[in-house]
N, C-alpha and C positions, 0 to 999 in steps of 0.2 A: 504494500500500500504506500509505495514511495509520493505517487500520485498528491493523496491526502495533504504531503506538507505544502503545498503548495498555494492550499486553502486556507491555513492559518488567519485569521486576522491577526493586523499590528499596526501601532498606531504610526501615523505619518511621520516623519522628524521633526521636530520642534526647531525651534530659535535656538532655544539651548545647543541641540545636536549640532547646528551647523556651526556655533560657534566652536566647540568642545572639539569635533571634527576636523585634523588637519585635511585639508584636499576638497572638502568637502565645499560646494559654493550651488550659489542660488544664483542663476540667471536671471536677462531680460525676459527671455524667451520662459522660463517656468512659471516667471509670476504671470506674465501675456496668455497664458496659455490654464494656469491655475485660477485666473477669476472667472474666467467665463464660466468653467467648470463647475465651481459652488454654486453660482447662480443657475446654474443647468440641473444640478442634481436638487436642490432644495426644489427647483419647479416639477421635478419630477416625481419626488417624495408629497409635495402637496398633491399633485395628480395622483397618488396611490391612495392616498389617504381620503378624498375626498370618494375616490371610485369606491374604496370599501365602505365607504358609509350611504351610498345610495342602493335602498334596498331591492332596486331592478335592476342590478347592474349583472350582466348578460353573462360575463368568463366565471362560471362557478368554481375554477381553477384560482381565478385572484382573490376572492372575499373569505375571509378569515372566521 
């Protein structure tokens, strides 16, 4: 089940890590590329949450 670790959650690196971190550096391009994404994924979390709360919502595979 080498697989499995792959699926691990863990948390992002922090401020701390990249200081603490020799080598370690944040780009133009990570943060350009890391906002859109939060606002991407929060809208996409509100679209989950709203769809499980409407009681005809059609994919009986998504509602909890």
């Amino acid at each position: 089940m080498e697989h499995d670790l792959y699926f691990v959650k863990a948390a992002p690196p922090g401020a701390l890590d990249v200081m603490m971190t020799p080598g370690m550096k944040v780009s133009d391009f990570d943060v350009q590329f890391v906002r859109p994404m939060i606002e991407h994924h929060s809208a996409a979390l509100t679209m989950a949450m709203d769809y499980n709360r409407d009681p005809a919502a059609a994919a009986a595979s998504l509602v909890r």
